[in-house]
N, C-alpha and C positions, 0 to 999 in steps of 0.2 A: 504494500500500500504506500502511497506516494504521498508525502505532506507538503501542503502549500507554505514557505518559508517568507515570513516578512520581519523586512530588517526595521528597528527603531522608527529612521526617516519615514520610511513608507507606512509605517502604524498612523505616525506623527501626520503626516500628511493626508492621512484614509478621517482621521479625528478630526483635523482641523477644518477641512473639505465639507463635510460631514456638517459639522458643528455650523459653519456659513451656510448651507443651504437651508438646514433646519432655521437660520432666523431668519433668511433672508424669506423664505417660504411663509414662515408665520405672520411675517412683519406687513409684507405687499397684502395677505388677504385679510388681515386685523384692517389693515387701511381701507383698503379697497369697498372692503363691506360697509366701513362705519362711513366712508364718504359718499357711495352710493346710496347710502341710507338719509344721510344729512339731505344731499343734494334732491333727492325722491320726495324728503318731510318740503323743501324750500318750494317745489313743484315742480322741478323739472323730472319725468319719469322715464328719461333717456337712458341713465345707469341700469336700472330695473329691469328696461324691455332688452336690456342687451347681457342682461344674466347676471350682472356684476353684485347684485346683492348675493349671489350663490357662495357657499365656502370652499367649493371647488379650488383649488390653488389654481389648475388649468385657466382658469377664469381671470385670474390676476397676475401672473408670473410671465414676464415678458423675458426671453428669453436671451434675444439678445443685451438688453439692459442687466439682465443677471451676469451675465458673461463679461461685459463692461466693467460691471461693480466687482468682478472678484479679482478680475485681470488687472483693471487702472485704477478702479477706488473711486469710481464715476459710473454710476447706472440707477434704474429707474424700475419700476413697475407699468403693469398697465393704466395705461391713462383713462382716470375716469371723465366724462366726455361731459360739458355743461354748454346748454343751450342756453342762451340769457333770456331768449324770448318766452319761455316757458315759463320762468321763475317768478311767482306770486310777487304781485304789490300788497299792503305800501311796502316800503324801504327796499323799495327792489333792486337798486342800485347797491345800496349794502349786503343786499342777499348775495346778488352779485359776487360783488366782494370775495365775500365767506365761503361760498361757492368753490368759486378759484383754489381761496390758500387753506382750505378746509386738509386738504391732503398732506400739506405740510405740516400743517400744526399736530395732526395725529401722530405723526413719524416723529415730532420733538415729544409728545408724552410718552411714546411707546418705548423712545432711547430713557428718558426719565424711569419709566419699569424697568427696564435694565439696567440701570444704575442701582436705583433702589433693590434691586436681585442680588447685584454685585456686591453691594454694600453688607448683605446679610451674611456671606462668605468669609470678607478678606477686609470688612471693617475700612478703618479711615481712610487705609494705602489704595481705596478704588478712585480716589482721586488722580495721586499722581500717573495710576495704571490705565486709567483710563485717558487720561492726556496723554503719555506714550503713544496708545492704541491709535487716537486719532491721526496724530503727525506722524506713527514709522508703524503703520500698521502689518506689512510685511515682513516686520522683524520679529513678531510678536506670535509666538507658535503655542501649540500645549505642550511641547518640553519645557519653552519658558516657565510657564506655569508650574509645573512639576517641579523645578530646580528653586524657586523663590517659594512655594511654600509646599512643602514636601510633607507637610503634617495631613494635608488635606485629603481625601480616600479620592481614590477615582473616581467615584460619581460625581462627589463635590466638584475636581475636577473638571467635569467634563462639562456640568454645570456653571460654571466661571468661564470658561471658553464659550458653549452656547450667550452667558452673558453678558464677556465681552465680545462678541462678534453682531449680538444684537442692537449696542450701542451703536458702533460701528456702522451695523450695515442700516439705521434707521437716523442717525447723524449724515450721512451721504444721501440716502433718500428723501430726508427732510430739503437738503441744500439742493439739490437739482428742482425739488418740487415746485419751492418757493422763488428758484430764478425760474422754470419753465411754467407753470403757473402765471407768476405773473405779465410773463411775456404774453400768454395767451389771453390772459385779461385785456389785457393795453390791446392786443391786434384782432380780437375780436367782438370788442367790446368797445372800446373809448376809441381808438382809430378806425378798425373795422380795412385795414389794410386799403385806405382811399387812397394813399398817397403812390401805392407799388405797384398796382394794379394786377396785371397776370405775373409779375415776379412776386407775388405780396407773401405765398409759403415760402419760399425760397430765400427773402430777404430777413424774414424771421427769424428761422434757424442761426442765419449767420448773426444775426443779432441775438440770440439765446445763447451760441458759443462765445459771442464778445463778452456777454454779461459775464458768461461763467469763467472765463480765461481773466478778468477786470476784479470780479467780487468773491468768486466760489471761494479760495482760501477763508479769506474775511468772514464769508458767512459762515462756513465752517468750521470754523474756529469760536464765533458769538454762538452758533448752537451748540458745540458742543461744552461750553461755559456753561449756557442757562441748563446745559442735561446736567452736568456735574452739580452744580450751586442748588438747584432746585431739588436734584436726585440725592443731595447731601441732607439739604433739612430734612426732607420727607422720610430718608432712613436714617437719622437719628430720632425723629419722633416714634417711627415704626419700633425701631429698638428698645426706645421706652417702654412699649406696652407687654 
């Protein structure tokens, strides 16, 4: 009989793999649901008729944004689609709004749960682990983890890696959301692309990759502050109880 032989690296790498697609999975269809649900309550029922309330992953995991996000540290889920014409008055201009960055904001509370997970683990050090994670995320393996707290049983383990990967992968998500979002605001909503005419998708885009090659760091870096600061009170109070 023949035994399948896997060296460290490739355990390491089968877990880590592993561990990102588990958040990156949970993370797009927590969104996905809750902002087709928002966007359905606002009145537009275009999320709905097109499946997106389903818990399907298939329904929200875009494929190659996954691919992006694990390769470059830049990818996206599926886009939940908002008609403005649909969406109930009054303050419809504000629904608007919320509409749009509704996607983001969930991907900044759902890094806040992961924080808050983290914190229940490995205590105060998920601060500075979690600022590693964000700026040199590829140096950051579950060896690492095993070698800096080596008390911790493998599940715990495997656990702290699921939650710093969910950090991670819902701090990247939040930041593309909130510049492509609101690009999609501004060019289908308040300009309505009058100015491009037949180039008007085309000059979007480039204008979505200005913003993010201009601000992405930046934003990046402010959410993942408000995940830590926020993800810090919330599990010391949790710890209290």
């Amino acid at each position: 009989m023949r035994f399948l032989v896997i060296n460290v690296q490739t355990a390491d790498a089968i877990v880590s793999a592993g561990s990102f697609i588990v958040a990156y999975a949970i993370s797009v269809v927590i969104a996905g649901v809750l902002s087709a649900w928002i966007i359905d309550w606002l009145g537009d029922p275009t999320p709905r008729l097109l499946g997106l309330l389903s818990f399907n992953p298939l329904a929200h995991i875009d494929f190659l944004g996954f691919a992006c996000l694990f390769l470059l540290g830049i990818g996206w889920g599926t886009t939940v689609p908002v008609d403005p014409e649909k969406i109930n008055s009054p303050f419809h201009r504000l629904k608007v709004f919320i509409a749009f960055l509704i996607d983001g904001i969930i991907h900044v509370i759902l890094g806040i749960a992961g924080f808050i997970m983290l914190t229940s683990f490995i205590g105060p050090a998920s601060f500075s682990v979690t600022r590693s994670l964000i700026e040199r995320y590829h140096f950051l393996t579950h060896r690492t983890i095993v070698s800096v707290y080596p008390s911790l049983s493998s599940l715990d383990i495997v656990l702290v890696y699921i939650a710093i990967s969910f950090i991670f992968v819902n701090t990247m998500l939040a930041m593309w959301a909130f510049i492509g979002n609101t690009i999609r605001y501004l060019s289908r909503y308040v300009i309505k692309g009058r100015f491009f005419g037949s180039y008007a998708d085309f000059v979007w885009i480039i204008i979505t990759l200005g913003f993010f090659i201009l601000f992405g760091g930046a934003l990046r870096m402010a959410i993942a502050y408000t995940v830590c600061q926020v993800g810090s009170i919330l599990g010391y109070y949790c710890s209290s109880f």
